[in-house]
PANUKOL-935161 format. One record per residue (C-alpha): x, y, z. Coordinates in steps of 0.5 Angstrom, whole numbers, padded with zeros to 4 digits, always signed. Last residue first. Example, Ala and Ser with C-alpha at 12.3 -4.5 7.8 and 13.67 -1.06 7.14 Angstrom:
+0027-0002+0014 +0025-0009+0016 
This chain:
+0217-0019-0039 +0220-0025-0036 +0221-0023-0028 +0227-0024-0024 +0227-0026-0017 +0225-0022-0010 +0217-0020-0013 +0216-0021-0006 +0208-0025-0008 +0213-0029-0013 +0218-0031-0008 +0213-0032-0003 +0210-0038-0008 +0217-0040-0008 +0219-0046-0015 +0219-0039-0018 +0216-0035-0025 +0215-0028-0024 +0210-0025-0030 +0210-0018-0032 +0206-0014-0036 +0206-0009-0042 +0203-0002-0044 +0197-0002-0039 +0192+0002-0041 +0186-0003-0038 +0190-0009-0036 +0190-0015-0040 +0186-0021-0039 +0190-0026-0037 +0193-0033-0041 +0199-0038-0039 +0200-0044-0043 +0202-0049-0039 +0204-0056-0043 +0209-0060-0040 +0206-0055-0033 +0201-0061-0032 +0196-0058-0027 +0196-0059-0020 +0195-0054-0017 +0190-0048-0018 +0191-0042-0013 +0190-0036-0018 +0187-0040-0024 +0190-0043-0029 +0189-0038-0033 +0188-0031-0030 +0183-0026-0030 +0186-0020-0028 +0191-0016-0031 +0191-0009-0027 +0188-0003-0030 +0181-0005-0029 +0178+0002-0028 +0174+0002-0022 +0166+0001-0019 +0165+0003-0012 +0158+0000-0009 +0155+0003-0003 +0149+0000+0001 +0143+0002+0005 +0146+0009+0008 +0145+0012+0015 +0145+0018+0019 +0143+0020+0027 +0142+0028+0029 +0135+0027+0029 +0130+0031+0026 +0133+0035+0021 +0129+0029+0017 +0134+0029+0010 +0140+0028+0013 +0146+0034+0014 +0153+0034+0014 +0154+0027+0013 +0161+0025+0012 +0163+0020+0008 +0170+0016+0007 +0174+0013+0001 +0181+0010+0002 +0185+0006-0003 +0185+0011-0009 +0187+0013-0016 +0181+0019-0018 +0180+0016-0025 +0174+0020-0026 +0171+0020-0018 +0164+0020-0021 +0159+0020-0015 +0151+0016-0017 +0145+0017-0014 +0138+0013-0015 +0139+0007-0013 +0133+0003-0013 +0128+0002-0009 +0124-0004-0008 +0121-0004-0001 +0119+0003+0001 +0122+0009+0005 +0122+0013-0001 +0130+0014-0002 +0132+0021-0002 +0138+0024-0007 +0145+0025-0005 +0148+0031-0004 +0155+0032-0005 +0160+0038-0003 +0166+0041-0005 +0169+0037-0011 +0172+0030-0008 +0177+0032-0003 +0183+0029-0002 +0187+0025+0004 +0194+0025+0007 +0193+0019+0012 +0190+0012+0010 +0194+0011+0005 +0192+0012-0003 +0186+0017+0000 +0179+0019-0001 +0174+0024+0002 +0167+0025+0000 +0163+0031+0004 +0156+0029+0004 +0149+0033+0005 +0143+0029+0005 +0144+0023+0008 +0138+0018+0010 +0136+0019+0018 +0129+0022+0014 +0124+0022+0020 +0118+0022+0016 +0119+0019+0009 +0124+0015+0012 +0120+0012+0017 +0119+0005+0013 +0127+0004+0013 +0130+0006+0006 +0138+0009+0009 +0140+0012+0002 +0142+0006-0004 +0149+0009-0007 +0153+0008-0013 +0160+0010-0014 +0165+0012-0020 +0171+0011-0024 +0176+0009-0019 +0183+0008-0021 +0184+0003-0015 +0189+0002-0009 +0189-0006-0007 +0184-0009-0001 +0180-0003-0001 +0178+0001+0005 +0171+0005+0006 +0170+0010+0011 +0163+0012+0014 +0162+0018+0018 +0158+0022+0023 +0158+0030+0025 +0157+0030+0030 +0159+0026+0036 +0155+0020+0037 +0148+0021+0042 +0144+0017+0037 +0149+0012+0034 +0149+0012+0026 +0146+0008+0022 +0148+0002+0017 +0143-0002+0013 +0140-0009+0013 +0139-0009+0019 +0134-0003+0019 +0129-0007+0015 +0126-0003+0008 +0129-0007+0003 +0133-0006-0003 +0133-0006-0011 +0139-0009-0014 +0135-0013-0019 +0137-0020-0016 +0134-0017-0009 +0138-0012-0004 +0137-0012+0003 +0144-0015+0005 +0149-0014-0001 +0155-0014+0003 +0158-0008+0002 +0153-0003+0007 +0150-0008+0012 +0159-0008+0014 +0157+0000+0017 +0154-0004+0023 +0147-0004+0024 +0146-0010+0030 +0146-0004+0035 +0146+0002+0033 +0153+0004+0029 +0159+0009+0031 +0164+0013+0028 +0164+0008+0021 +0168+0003+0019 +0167-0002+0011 +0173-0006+0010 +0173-0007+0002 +0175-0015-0003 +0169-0018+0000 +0164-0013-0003 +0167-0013-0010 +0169-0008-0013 +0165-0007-0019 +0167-0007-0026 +0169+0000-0031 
């Protein structure tokens, strides 16, 4: 499978403290060139104090994907070892539109960070092909019990690669001499055939409103 990229997911939650918004959770701040994550708040989303329970996080793709599995860095402040605002018990949801929605197995829990810098993710969700372009997380329980309030660091998603994909030329290349154009992709995953619409209208391609060559 390959990641899906943080910049191609919306992420909202209920509600957020200050200046620690869901976003922190696909962006890859906190995280170093190894993948391992930080201790500082901003880094991470956390749930409102006094926010109806129980909170949630959801998750938004760019297109529906075969989903083959999530990767997930619990909230990793200094206190979490005393406080434990990092999600205990979850409930994962996923949908194709946003509103008829799936539960993934009953519920999941993932597992605690350390509260220090240079943590690894130690939990991962398997979707098994689970075809979706909504993810959402319910935490029914944190790891303190203390307070109400939960959180996570990141999450990456990973998917099947069942569309084609790395074009050339390039998506949105322009001028290239089209005398001697030989167009290449990388096939989908399972895909039996794949078709190319050829037009002097960029909308008419995107519409697929003229004939493709198969």
């Amino acid at each position: 499978s390959i990641a899906i990229p943080g910049q191609l997911i919306k992420a909202s939650a209920d509600s957020n403290d200050a200046g620690q918004g869901p976003e922190n959770t696909i962006n890859g701040s906190g995280l170093d060139a190894d993948d391992l994550h930080s201790v500082e708040l901003t880094d991470m989303w956390l749930s409102a104090g006094g926010a109806p329970q129980p909170a949630w996080i959801q998750y938004e793709f760019d297109n529906v994907y075969k989903l083959h599995q999530m990767l997930l860095w619990n909230h990793n402040t200094a206190l979490e070892r005393s406080i434990g605002f990092g999600i205990k018990q979850a409930t994962i949801e996923y949908s194709v539109d946003g509103v008829n929605w799936s539960k993934l197995g009953t519920t999941h829990e993932f597992d605690r960070a350390p509260g220090a810098a240079g943590y690894a993710a130690l939990t991962s969700i398997e979707f098994a092909g689970a075809v979706a372009k909504y993810v959402k997380i319910t935490a029914n329980s944190n790891w303190g019990g203390i307070v109400t309030q939960s959180g996570l660091s990141e999450v990456r998603f990973f998917c099947v690669p069942v569309r084609a994909r790395e074009p050339n030329p390039a998506s949105g290349a322009t001028d290239i001499g089209v005398d001697n154009v030989t167009l290449n992709w990388r096939a989908g995953r399972e895909a039996a055939s794949h078709k190319v619409y050829f037009s002097a209208s960029r909308q008419a391609v995107i519409d697929q409103t003229i004939s493709p060559v198969s």
